[in-house]
C-alpha positions in Angstrom: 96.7 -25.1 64.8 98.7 -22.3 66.5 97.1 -19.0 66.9 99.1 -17.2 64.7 98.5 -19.2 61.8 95.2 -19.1 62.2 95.2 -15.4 62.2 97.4 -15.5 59.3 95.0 -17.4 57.1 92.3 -15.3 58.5 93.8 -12.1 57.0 94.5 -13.8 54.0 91.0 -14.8 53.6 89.8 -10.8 54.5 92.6 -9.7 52.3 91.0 -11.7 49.3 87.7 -10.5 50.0 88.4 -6.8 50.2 90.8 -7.1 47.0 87.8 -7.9 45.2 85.7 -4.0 45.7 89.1 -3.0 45.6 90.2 -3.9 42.3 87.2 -2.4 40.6 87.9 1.1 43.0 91.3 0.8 41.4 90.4 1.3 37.8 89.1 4.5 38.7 92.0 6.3 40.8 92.2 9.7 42.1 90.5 11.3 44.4 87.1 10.1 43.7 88.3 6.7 45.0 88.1 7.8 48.5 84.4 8.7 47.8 83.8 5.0 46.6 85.7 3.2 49.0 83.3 5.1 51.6 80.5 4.1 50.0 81.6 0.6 49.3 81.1 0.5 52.9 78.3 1.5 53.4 77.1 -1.1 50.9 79.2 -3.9 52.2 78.1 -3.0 56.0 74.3 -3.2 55.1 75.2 -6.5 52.9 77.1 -7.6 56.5 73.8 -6.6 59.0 71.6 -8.3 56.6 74.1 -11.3 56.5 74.1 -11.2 60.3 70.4 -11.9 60.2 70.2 -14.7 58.2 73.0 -16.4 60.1 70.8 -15.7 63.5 67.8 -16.6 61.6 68.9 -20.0 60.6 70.0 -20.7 64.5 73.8 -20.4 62.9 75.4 -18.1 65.6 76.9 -21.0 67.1 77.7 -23.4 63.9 81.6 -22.7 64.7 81.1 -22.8 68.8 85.0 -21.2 69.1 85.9 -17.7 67.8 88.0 -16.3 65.6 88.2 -20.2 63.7 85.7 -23.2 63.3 87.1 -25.5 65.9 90.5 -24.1 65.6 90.7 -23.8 61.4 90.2 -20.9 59.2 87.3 -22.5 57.6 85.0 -25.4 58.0 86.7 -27.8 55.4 89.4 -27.7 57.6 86.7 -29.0 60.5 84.5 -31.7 58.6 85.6 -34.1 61.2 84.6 -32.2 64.3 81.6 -30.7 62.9 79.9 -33.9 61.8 81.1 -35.6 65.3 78.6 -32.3 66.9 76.2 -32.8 64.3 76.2 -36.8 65.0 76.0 -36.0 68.6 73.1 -33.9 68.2 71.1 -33.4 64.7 68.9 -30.9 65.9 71.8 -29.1 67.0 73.1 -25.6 66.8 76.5 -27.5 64.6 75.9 -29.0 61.3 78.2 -28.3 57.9 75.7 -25.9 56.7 75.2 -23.5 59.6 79.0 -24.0 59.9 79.6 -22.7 56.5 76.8 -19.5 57.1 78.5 -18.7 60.3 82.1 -18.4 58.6 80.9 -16.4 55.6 79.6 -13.9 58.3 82.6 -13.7 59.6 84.5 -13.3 56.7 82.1 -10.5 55.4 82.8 -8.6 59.0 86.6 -9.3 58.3 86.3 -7.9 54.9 84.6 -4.7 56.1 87.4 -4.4 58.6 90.2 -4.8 56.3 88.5 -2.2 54.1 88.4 0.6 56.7 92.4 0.1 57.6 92.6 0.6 53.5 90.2 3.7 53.9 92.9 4.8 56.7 95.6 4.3 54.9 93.8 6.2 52.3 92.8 9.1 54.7 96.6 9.4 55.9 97.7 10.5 52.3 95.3 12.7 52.0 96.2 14.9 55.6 98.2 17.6 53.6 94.6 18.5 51.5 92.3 17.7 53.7 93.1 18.2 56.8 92.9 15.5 59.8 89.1 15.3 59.5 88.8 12.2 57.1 92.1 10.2 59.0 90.3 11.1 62.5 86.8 10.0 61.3 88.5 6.9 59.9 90.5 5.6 63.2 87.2 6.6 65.0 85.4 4.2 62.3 87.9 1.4 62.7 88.1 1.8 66.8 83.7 1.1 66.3 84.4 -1.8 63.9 86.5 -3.4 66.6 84.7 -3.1 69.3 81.5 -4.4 66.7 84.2 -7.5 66.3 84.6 -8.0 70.2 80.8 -8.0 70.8 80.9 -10.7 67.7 83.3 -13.1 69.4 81.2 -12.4 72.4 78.2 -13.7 70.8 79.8 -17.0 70.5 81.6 -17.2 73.7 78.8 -16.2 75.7 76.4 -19.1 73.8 73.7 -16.6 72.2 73.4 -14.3 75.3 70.3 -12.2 74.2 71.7 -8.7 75.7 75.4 -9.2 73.8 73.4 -10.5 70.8 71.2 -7.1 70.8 73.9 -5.1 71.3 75.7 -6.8 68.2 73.0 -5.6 65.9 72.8 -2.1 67.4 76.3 -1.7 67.1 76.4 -2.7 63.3 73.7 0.1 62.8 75.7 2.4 64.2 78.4 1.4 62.5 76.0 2.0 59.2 75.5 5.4 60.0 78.2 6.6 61.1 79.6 5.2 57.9 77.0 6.4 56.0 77.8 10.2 57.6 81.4 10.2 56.4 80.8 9.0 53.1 78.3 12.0 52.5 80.9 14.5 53.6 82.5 17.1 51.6 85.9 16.9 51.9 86.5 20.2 51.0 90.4 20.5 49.8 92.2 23.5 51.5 92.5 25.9 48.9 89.0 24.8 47.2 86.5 27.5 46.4 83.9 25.3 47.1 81.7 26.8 49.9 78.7 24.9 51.9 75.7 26.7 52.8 73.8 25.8 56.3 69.6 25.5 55.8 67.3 24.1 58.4 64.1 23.1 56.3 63.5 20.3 59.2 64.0 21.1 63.3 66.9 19.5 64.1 65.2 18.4 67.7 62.5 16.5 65.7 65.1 14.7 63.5 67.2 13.5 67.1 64.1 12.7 68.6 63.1 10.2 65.4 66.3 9.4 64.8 66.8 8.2 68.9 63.1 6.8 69.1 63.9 4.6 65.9 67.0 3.0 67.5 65.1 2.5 70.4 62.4 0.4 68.8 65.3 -1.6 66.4 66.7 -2.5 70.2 63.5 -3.5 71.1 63.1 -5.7 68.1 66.5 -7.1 68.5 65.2 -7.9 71.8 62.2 -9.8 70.4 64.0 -12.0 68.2 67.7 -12.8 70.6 64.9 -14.0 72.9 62.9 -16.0 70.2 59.6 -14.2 71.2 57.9 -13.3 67.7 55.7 -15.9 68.2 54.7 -15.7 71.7 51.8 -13.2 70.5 50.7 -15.3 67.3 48.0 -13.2 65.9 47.2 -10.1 65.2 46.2 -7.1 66.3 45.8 -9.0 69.4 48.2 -11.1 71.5 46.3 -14.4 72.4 42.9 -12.6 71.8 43.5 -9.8 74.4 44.0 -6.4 73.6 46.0 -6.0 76.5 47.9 -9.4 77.3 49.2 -10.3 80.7 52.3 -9.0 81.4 55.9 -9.4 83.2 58.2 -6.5 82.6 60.6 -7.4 85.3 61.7 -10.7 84.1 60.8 -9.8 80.0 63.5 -6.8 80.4 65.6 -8.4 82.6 68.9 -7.5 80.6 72.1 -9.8 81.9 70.4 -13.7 81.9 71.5 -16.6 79.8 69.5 -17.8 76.4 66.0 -19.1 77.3 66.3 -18.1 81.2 65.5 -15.5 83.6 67.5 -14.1 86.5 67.2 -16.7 88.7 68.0 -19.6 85.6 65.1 -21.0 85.5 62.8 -21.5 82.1 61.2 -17.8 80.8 58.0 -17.4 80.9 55.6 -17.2 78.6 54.1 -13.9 79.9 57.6 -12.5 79.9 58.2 -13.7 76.2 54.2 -12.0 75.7 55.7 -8.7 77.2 59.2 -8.4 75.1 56.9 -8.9 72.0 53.8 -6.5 73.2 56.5 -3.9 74.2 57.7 -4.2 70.4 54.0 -3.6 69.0 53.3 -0.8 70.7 56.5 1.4 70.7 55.8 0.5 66.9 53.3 3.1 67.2 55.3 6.0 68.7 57.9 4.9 65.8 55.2 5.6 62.9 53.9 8.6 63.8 57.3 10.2 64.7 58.7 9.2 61.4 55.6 9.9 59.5 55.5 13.7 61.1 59.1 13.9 60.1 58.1 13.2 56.8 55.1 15.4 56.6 57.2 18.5 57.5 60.0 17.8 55.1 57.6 17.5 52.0 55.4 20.4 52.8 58.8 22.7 52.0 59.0 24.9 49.3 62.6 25.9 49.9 64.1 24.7 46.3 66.6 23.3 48.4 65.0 20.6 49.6 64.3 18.4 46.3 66.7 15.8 47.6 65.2 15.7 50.9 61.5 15.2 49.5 63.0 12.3 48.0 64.2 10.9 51.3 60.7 11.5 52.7 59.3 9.4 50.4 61.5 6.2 50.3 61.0 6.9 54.9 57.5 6.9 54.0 57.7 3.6 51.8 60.0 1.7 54.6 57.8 2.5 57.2 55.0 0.5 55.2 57.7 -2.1 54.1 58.4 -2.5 57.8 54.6 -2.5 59.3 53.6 -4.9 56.2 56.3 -7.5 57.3 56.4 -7.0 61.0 53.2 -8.3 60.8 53.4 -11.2 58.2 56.3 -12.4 60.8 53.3 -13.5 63.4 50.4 -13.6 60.5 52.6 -16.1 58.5 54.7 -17.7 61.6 58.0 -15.8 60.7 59.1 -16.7 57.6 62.7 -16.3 56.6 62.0 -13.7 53.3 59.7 -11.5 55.6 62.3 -11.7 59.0 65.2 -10.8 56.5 62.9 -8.1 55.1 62.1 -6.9 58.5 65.8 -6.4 59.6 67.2 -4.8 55.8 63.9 -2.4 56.3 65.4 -1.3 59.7 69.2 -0.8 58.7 67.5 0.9 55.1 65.9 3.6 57.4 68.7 4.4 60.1 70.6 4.8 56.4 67.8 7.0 55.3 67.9 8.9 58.4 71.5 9.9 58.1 70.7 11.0 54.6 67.4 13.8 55.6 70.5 15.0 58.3 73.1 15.6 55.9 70.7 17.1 53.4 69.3 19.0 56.3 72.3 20.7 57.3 74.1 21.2 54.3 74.4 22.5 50.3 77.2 22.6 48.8 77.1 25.7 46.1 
């Protein structure tokens, strides 16, 4: 099939997709439809991360080997042949209809989150003589991320599962997530509006960017841990392999640019590197909790009236931390499960999203 038709059928496919948050935005018009396009995606970009870990989860990232198509077609129907010749080839492969179909549906979801922000572009443009060219900046800087997201996607297949390009993939998607989640929480304040914003600092700034750059940290890390299939490698708990400090390789564990499954030199990882990646996970898990947990602690002992909304965001941090220690550890306790690995990655994206909320409502009231 030529390129451009596959493109073409591609778009069509993302066009349907995003018609569909689109047509129920459209009841509602005005200005307020901006609003809820930028928060339809934010909702559609958490569905997207969460999506992206199920399809890694299910060993799918490969169930279309070629990028943008499924062996040259828009989707797998189109492919029955070729896929069942892989899958026939080898059944314990990474190519079978059903990871074939997951993989797709994760593309079309990133698609449909791309087509959305041109819309919320688009959108932006009309609105320069109000607002200014704050929202249309923030929007191409939005849709410049989202492509460069989509290049380290078609990377992920091209480059067979690389665990650094893989990790990067997930980072970039939370990033994505908050920077979408910061310009949906903006004010657009029309020029002539009498609307006025009012600066408060219940919470230190500095302890906010230190959470905030500790917690991406430790989502790298546990990106890390599961591109290089290590949640196992300690299988119980508190301990790794009985020891409370288990033997370790840093060099080869955190060796960045190697193939799937092999170190620097190509040869078979090692356990004790695969023991490291995971330890390093555990105990930066630590520095994680009690940063967030002290951000939390200073934000609900406020009694600045200003800062109801903010005690609310310390408690749902508070309740993700325990979401994320109870099924961090029912991954090695129960042998990673699907439900609790799924949990694990929507608990992470939930509190970069959190964190972007405390910031707005630390900086900012409207009056």
């Amino acid at each position: 099939m030529p390129n451009f038709v596959l493109f073409l059928e591609l778009a069509l496919i993302a066009v349907v997709f995003a018609g569909l948050p689109l047509a129920y935005l459209w009841r509602r018009p005005g200005y307020s439809f901006f609003q809820r396009l930028n928060w339809v995606l934010v909702f559609m970009t958490f569905d997207l991360i969460v999506f992206g870990a199920f399809t890694r989860l299910t060993d799918s990232g490969l169930g279309c080997p070629d990028w943008p198509g499924c062996y040259g077609n828009s989707n797998p129907l189109h492919a029955l042949g070729d896929i069942r010749q892989a899958e026939h080839l080898l059944p314990d492969g990474p190519v079978t209809v059903m990871k074939a179909w997951i993989e797709m549906i994760h593309r079309y979801l990133a698609m449909t989150v791309g087509a959305l922000i041109l819309v919320q572009v688009g959108v932006a443009f009309t609105k320069l003589k109000s607002l200014g060219k704050g929202p249309l900046l923030g929007s191409l800087g939005l849709l410049l991320l989202v492509c460069i997201q989509g290049a380290f996607g078609a990377w992920t297949v091209t480059l067979k599962l690389q665990p650094i390009i893989v990790s990067l993939h997930l980072i970039l998607a939370l990033f994505l997530l908050a920077a979408l989640t910061a310009y949906a929480q903006q004010v657009w304040v029309e020029k002539n509006s009498s609307v006025r914003l009012l600066r408060v600092r219940p919470v230190p700034g500095f302890l906010w960017l230190t959470a905030f750059v500790i917690l991406f940290c430790q989502i790298f890390l546990g990106a890390w841990v599961s591109t290089n299939y290590a949640v196992l490698a300690c299988p119980d708990f508190p301990t790794c392999l009985g020891s409370a400090w288990p033997e370790t390789n840093w060099q080869e564990g955190f060796t960045l640019w190697r193939q799937l499954g092999l170190n620097a030199q190509g040869e078979f990882i090692s356990p004790v590197a695969l023991q490291t990646i995971h330890w390093a996970h555990r105990l930066f898990a630590c520095l994680v909790l009690a940063m967030l947990s002290l951000l939390a602690w200073r934000i609900s002992h406020q009694s600045n009236p200003a800062t109801e909304n903010l005690n609310r965001f310390a408690k749902l941090l508070l309740s993700l931390l325990a979401l994320q220690i109870i099924t961090g550890i029912s991954n090695v306790v129960f042998q990673w499960p699907l439900v609790a690995a799924l949990l694990h990655t929507a608990g992470s994206a939930a509190l970069v999203f959190c964190m972007v909320r405390i910031a707005y409502w630390t900086s900012w009231k409207r009056l």
